[in-house]
C-alpha positions as CSV (number, residue, x, y, z in Angstrom):
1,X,6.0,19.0,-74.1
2,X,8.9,17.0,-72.6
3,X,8.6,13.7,-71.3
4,X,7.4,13.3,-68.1
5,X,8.3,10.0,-66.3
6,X,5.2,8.3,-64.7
7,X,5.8,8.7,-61.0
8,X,2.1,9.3,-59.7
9,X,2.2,7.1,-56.7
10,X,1.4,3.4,-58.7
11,X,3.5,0.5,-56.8
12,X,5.9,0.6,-60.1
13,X,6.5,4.2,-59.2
14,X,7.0,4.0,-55.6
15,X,9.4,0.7,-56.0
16,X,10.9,2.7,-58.8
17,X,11.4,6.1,-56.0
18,X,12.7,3.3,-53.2
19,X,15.5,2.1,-55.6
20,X,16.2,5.7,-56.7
21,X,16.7,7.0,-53.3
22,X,18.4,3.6,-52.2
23,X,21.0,4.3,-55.0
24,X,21.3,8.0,-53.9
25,X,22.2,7.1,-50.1
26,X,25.0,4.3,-51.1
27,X,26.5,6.4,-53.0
28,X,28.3,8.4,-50.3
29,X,27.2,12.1,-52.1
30,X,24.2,13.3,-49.6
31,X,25.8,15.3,-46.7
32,X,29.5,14.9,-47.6
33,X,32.2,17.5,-47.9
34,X,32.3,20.2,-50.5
35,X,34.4,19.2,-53.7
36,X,36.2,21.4,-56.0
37,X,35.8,19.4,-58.8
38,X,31.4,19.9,-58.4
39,X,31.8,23.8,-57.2
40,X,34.5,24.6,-60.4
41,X,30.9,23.2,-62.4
42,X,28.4,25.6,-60.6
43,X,30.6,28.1,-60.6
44,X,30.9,28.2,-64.8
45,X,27.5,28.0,-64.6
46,X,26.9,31.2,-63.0
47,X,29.1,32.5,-65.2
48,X,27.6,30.8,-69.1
49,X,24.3,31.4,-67.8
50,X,24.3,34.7,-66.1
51,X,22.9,33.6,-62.9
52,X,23.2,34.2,-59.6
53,X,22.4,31.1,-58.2
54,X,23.6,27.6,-59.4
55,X,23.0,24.2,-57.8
56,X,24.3,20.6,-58.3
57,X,20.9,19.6,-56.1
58,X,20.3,16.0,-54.4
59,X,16.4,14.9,-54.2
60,X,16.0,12.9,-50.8
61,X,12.5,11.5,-49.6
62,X,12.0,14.6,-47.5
63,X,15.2,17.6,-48.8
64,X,16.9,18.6,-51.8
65,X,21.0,18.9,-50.4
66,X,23.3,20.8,-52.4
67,X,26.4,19.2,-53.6
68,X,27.5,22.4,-54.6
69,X,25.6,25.5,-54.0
70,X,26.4,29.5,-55.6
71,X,24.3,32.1,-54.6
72,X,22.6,30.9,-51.7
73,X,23.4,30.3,-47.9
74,X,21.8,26.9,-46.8
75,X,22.9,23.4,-47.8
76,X,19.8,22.1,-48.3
77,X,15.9,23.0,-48.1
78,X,12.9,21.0,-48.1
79,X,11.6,18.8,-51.2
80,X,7.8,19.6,-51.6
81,X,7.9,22.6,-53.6
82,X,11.0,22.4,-55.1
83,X,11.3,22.6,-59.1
84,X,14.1,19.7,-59.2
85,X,11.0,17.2,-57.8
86,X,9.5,17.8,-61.2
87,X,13.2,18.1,-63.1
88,X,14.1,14.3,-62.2
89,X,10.9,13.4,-63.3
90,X,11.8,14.3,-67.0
91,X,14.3,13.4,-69.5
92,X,14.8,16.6,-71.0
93,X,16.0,19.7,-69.4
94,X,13.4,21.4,-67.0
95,X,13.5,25.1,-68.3
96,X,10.5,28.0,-66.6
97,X,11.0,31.2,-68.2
98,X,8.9,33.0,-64.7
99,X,8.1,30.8,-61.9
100,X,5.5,33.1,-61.2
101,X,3.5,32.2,-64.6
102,X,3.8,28.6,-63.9
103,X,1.1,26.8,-62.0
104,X,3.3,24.1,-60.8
105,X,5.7,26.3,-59.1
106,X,3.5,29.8,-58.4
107,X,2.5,28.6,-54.8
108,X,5.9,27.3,-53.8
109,X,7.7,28.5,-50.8
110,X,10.9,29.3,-52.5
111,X,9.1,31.6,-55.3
112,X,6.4,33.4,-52.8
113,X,9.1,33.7,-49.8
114,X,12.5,33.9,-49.5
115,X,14.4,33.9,-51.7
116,X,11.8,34.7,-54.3
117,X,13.2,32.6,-57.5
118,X,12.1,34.0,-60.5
119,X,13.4,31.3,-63.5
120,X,14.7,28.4,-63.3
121,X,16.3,25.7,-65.9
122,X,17.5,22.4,-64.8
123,X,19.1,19.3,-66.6
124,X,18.6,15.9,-64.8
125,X,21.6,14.3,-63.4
126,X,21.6,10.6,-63.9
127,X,24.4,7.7,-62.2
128,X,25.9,4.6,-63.7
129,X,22.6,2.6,-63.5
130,X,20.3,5.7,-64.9
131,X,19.1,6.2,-61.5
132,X,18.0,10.1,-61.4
133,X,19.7,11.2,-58.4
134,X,19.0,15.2,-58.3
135,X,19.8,18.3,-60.7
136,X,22.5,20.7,-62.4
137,X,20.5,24.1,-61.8
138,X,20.7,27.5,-63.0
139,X,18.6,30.0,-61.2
140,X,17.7,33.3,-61.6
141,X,15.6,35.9,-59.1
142,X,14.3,37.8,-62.5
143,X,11.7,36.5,-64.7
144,X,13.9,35.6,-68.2
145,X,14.6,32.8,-70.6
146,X,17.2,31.1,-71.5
147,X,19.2,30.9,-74.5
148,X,19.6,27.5,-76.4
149,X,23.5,27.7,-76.3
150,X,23.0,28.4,-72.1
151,X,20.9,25.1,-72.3
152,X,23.4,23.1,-74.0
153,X,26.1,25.0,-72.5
154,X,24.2,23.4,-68.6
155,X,23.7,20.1,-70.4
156,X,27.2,19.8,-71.1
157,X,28.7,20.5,-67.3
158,X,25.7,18.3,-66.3
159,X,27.6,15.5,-67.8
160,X,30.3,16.8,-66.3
161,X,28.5,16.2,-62.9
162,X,27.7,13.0,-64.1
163,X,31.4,11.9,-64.5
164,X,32.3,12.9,-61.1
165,X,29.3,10.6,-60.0
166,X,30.4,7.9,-61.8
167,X,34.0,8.1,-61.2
168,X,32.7,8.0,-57.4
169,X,30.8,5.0,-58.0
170,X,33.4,3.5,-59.9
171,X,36.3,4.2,-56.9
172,X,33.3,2.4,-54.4
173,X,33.4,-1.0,-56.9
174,X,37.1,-0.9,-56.9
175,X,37.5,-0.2,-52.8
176,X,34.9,-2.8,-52.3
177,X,36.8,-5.0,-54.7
178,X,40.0,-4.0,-53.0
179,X,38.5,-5.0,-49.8
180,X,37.1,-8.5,-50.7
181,X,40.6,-9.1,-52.3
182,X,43.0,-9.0,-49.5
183,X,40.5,-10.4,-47.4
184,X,40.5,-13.6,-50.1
185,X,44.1,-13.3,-51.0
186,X,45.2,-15.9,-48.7
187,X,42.8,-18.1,-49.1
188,X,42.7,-18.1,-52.3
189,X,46.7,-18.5,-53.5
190,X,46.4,-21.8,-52.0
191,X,43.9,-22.5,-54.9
192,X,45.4,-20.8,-58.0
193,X,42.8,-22.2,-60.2
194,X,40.1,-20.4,-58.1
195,X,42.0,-17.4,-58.1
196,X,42.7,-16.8,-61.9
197,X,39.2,-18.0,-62.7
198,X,38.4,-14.5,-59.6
199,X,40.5,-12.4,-61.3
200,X,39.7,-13.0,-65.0
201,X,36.3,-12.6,-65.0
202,X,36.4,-9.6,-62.8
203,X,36.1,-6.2,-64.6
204,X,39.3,-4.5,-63.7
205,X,43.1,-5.2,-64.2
206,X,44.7,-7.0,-61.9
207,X,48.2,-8.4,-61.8
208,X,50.5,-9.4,-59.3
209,X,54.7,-8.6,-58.8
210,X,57.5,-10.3,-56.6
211,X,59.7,-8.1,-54.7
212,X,62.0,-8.5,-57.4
213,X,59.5,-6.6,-59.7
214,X,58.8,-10.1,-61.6
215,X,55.5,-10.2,-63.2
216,X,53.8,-13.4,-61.2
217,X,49.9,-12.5,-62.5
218,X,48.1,-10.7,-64.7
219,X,44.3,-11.3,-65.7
220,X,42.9,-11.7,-68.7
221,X,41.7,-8.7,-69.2
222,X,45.1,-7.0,-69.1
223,X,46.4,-9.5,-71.5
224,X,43.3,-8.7,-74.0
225,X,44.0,-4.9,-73.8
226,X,48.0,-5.4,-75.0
227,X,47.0,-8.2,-77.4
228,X,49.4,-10.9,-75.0
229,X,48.8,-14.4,-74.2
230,X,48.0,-15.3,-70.4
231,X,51.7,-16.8,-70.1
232,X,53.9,-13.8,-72.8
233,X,54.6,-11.5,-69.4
234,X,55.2,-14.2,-66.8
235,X,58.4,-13.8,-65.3
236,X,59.6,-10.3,-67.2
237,X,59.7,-7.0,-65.2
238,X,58.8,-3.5,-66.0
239,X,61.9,-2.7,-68.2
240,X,61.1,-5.9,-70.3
241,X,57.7,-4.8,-70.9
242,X,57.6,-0.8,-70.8
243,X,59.1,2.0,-72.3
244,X,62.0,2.7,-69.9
245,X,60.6,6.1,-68.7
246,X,57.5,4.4,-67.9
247,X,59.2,0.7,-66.5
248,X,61.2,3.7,-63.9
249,X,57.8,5.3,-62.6
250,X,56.2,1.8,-62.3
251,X,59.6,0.4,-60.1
252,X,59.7,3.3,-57.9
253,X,56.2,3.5,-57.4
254,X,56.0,-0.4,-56.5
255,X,59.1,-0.5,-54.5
256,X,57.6,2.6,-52.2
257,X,54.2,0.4,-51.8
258,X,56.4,-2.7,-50.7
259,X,58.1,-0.4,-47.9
260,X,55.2,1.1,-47.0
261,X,53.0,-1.8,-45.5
262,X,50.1,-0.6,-46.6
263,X,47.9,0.0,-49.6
264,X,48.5,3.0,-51.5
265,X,46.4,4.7,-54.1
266,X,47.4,6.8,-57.3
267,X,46.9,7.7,-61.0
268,X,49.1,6.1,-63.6
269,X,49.3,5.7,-67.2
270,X,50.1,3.4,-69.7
271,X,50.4,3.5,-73.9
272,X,47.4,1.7,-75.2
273,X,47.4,-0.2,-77.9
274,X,47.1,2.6,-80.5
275,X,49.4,4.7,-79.2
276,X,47.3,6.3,-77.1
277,X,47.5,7.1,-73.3
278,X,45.3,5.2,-71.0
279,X,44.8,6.9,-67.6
280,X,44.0,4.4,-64.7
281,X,43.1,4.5,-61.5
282,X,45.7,2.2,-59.3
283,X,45.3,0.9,-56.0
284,X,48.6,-1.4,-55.1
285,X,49.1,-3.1,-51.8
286,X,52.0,-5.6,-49.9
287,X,51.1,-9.2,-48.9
288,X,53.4,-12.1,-47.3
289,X,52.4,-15.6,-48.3
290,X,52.3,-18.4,-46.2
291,X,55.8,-19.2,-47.2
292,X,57.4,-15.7,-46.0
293,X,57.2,-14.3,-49.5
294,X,56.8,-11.1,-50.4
295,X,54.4,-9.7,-53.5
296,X,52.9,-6.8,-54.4
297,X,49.2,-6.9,-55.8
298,X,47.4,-4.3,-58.1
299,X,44.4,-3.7,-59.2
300,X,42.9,-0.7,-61.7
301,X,40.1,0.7,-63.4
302,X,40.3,2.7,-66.7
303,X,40.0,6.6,-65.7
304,X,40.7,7.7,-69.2
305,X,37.3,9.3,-70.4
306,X,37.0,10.8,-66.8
307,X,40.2,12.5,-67.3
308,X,39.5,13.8,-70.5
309,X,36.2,15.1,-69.0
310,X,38.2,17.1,-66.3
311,X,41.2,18.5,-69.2
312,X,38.1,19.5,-70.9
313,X,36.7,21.3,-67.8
314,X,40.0,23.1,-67.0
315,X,40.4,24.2,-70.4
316,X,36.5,25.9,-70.1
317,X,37.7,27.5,-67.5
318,X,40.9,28.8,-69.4
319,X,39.0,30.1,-72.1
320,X,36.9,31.4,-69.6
321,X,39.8,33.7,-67.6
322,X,40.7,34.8,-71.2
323,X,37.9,36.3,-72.0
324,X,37.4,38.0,-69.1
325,X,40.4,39.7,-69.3
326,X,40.0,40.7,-72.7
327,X,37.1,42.2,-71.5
328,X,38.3,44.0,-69.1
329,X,41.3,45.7,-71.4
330,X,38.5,46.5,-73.4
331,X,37.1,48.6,-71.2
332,X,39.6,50.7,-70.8
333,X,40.7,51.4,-74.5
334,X,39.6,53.4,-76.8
335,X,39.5,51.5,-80.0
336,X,40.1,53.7,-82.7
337,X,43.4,55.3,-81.1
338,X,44.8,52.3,-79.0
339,X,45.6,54.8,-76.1
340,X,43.6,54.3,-72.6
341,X,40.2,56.2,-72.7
342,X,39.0,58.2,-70.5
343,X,37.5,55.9,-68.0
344,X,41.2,54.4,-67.4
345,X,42.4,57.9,-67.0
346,X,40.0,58.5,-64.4
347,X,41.7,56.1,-62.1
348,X,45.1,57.7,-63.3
349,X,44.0,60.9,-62.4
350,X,42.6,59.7,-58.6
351,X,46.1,57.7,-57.9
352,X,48.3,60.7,-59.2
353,X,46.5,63.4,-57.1
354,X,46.4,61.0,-54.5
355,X,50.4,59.9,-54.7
356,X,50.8,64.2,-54.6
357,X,49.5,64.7,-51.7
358,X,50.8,62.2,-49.6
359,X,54.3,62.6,-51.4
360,X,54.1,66.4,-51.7
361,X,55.6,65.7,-55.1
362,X,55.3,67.8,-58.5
363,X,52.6,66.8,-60.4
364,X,51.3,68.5,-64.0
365,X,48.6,68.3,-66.2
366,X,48.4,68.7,-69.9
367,X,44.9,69.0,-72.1
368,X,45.5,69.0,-75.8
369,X,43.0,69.9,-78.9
370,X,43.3,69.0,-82.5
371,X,42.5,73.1,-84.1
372,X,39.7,73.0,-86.5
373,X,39.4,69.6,-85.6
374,X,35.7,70.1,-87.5
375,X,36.8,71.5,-90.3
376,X,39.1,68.8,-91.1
377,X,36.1,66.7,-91.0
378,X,34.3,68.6,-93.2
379,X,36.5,69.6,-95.6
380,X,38.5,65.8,-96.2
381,X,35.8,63.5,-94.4
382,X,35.4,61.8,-91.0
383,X,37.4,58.7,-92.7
384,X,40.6,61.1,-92.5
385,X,39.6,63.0,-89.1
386,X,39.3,59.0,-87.9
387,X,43.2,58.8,-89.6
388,X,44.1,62.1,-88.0
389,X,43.2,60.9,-84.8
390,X,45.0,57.7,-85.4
391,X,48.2,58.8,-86.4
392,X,48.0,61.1,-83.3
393,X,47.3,58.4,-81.3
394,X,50.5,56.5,-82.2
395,X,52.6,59.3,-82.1
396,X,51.7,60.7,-78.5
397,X,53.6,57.7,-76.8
398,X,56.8,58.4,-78.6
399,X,56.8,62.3,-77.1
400,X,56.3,61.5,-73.5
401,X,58.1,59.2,-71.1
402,X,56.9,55.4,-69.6
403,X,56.0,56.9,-66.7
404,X,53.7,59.5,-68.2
405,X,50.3,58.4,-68.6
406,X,48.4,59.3,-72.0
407,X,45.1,59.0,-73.2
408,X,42.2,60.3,-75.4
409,X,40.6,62.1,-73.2
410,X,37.2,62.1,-76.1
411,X,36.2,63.5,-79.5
412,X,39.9,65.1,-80.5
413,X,41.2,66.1,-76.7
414,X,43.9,63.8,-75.3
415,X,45.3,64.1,-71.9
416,X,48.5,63.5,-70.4
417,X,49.4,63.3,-66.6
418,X,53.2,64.3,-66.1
419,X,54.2,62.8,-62.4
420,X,57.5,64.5,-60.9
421,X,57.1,67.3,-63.5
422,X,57.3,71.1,-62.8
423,X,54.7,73.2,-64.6
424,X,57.9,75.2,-66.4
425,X,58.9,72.1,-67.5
426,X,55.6,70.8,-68.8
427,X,55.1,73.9,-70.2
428,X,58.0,73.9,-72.5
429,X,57.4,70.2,-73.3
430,X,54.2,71.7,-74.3
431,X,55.3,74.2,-76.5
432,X,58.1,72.0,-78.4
433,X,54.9,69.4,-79.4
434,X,52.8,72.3,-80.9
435,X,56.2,73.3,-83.0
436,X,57.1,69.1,-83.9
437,X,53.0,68.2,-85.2
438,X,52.4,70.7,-88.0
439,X,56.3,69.3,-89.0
440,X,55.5,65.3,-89.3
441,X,54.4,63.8,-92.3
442,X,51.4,61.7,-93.3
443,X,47.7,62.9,-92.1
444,X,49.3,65.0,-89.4
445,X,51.1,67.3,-91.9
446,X,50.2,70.8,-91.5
447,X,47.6,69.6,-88.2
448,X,48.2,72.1,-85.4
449,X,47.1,71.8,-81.6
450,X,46.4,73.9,-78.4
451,X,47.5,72.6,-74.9
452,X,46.5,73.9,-71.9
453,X,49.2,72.9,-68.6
454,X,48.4,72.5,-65.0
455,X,49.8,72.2,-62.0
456,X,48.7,70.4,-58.7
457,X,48.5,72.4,-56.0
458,X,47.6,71.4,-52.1
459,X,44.0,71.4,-51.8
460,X,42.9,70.7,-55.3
461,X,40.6,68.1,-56.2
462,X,40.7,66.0,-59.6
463,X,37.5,68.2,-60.9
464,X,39.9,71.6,-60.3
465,X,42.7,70.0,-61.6
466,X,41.1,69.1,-64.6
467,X,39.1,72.5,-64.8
468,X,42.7,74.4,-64.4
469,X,44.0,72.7,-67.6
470,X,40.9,72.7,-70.0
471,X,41.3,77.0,-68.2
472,X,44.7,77.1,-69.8
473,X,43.5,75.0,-73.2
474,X,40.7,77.7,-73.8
475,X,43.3,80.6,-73.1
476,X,45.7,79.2,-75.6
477,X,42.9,78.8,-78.1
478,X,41.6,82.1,-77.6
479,X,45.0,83.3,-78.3
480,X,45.7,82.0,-81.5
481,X,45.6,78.5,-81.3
482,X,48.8,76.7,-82.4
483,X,50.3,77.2,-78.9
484,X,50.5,76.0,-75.4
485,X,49.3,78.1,-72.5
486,X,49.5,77.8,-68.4
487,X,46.2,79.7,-67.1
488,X,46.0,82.8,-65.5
489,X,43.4,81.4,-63.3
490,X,46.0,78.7,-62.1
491,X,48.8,81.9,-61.0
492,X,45.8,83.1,-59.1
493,X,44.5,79.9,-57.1
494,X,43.6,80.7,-53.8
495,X,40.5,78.2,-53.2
496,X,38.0,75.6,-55.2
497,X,35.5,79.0,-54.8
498,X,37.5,81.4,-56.7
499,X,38.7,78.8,-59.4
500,X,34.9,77.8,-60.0
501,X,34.0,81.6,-60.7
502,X,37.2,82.2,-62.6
503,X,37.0,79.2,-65.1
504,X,34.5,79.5,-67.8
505,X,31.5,77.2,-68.1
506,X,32.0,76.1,-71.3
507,X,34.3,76.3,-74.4
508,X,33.1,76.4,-77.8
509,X,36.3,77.5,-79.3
510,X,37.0,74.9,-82.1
């Protein structure tokens, strides 16, 4: 059973609830703007679990407010009867197969009423101080479980969640700090000694320029990152320090601050000391002493591991797209031939007919057929008909032009969808493929095919169109095979009625 903490309405508890929720308000999240940065989280949730809903939920005394929200209208709803009450409780992801099953949650609102939640699973979301401030949630309005990869998969964009919440904090120390410090600067450069003892025991870098770019200050903690005495930098500027691509970015930046008046905020980066990149967060304003002098100040907290969080994030997301759109060529290619299949041709077949009669252009149809496409399997094995089929499939392309759209059609029928072509013309492309395939070598030698042709007239729809050509593909098999055919039912159109009665039902002609 997973841990459940003790919150069952003791004096511990309730202090331990008060500090919780105290925590929660200061921290700026509850009934603030949406982010990108939380809804880019719910939103791969949706997706890795296969959800419709997913939630970065806040518990207050008396609501649960969404941070982020997928799937559901409202902002927020109320707290008694909500499953993340019980989720911040625990340590351990809170996962309920069926809501329904569970006697915690069968009587709640949000599972008898709208909108009737079904399974939920929820990983506690937890601040800088371990204060449990709400939930990352995936929900689902199906009874279902979830798989251990779509656990870990929500545990590890719950600590994404948690970075954001930190890096929040984090930017609330340093504005605070940023606050107290010009409201101290003057005071205290008139005492250095109570300034440097202020600065070196704070936990951020800090450091201070001249309008000249000199290096006045810098704390001890900057001079323990780059392994320097308190004294090594005094005096030098950026280009004496930096690499000279970095010591221009640090100038221009400072010299824009110094013109500006005010303080100014941005991301920089520096080499650390093994050659890596340390990302910080800056905040660098002007001040005039009481001599007339002009400085720049600075102050910054390492960002680095919140960076990496959100490069991590964005390449999810990359991976992510990439898939999807593998899927989605999947889906409309047939494997074994590489050509489109026959749901891609569909949509050909709706834009072509479409384009027709709006253009009034030409437009022809060809259906092809392996002959004795059986006995080929029967005779030399489906592992040849498969190579057949193949090979036929590669050499299609090369007969038609880029603007032609082919495709296997199923079993050993292809179909190919001749824009701006007369039926004459079709036809005698056609015929010159029936004489070319029995010629080429390989599996094909020796293969022969029937084509049926079709042309687009006013009025027809894609079913008629289709029906015209597989018309003309059972004439030229009835005829010999090895041959193309245009149907006599096509040189006798006159409406959808007469071409249903004229085209046969079915055609078993291998």
């Amino acid at each position: 059973m997973p841990k459940i903490l003790d919150l069952d309405g003791t004096l511990a508890a309730q202090l331990l609830e008060s500090a919780r929720l105290a925590a929660l308000h200061a921290s700026g999240l509850l009934d603030s703007d949406p982010e990108e940065s939380f809804d880019d989280i719910t939103a791969l949730v949706t997706r890795f679990c296969e959800v419709p809903i997913a939630l970065v939920s806040l518990v207050d005394t008396d609501r649960q407010w969404f941070k982020s929200v997928q799937g559901l209208a409202c902002r927020q709803t109320v707290r008694d009867g909500s499953m993340c009450t019980y989720t911040i409780r625990q340590t351990v992801p809170l996962v309920v197969p069926d809501l329904t099953a569970d006697e915690r949650f069968s009587a709640s609102p949000f599972v008898m009423g709208k909108p009737h939640l079904r399974a939920y699973a929820g990983v506690p979301l937890r601040d800088l101080n371990g204060f449990c401030f709400g939930a990352l949630c995936a929900v689902d309005l199906v009874p279902r479980p979830f798989s251990a990869e779509q656990i870990e998969t929500l545990r590890m964009l719950a600590k994404q969640v948690e970075a954001q919440i930190a890096l929040r904090q984090r930017m609330q120390q340093v504005q605070q700090l940023v606050e107290n410090t010009e409201a101290l600067t003057k005071d205290l450069l008139s005492s250095n000694e109570r300034f440097c003892a202020f600065m070196d025991h704070s936990p951020i870098v800090a450091f201070i320029k001249d309008a000249d770019g000199r290096m006045r200050f810098y704390n001890r903690r900057l001079a323990a990152l780059y392994g320097v005495t308190n004294k090594e930098w005094l005096n030098k500027t950026d280009h004496e320090i930096w690499p000279a691509h970095l010591a221009d970015e640090y100038r221009a930046t400072d010299l824009a601050v110094l013109n500006s008046n005010h303080a100014v905020e941005q991301e920089e980066r520096s080499p650390g000391p093994r050659g890596e990149y340390i990302y910080w967060k800056s905040y660098k304003f002007p001040f005039t002493d009481a001599r007339g002098e002009r400085f720049l100040a600075g102050i910054a907290i390492d960002v680095t591991r919140e960076r990496l969080y959100e490069e991590e994030l964005e390449r999810k997301k990359e991976e992510l797209t990439a898939a999807t759109i593998e899927l989605g060529k999947l889906s409309i290619t047939d494997t074994l031939t590489g050509l489109p299949n026959r749901r891609c041709f569909d949509q050909w077949l709706e834009q072509c007919v479409s384009y027709a009669a709006r253009s009034r252009r030409s437009l022809s149809l060809i259906m092809l057929d392996i002959d004795h496409f059986k006995a080929i399997n029967d005779t030399k094995g489906h592992l040849f008909g498969d190579e057949v089929l193949r090979e036929f499939g590669m050499v299609l392309p090369r007969l038609f032009r880029g603007s032609d759209h082919i495709c296997r059609y199923g079993g050993e029928e292809f179909a190919i969808l001749l824009p701006d072509t007369s039926p004459e013309n079709a036809l005698m492309l056609a015929t010159r493929i029936c004489n070319a395939i029995p010629m080429l070598e390989g599996a094909l030698h020796g293969v022969t095919i029937s084509v049926g042709v079709a042309r687009w007239q006013v009025g027809m729809t894609t079913s008629t169109l289709l029906a015209v050509a597989d018309a003309g593909l059972y004439e030229a098999k009835r005829n010999g095979r090895n041959q193309a055919a245009f149907s006599s039912v096509q040189r006798s159109y006159a409406s959808e009625e007469a071409l249903r009665s004229a085209v046969p039902p079915t055609r078993c002609i291998q």
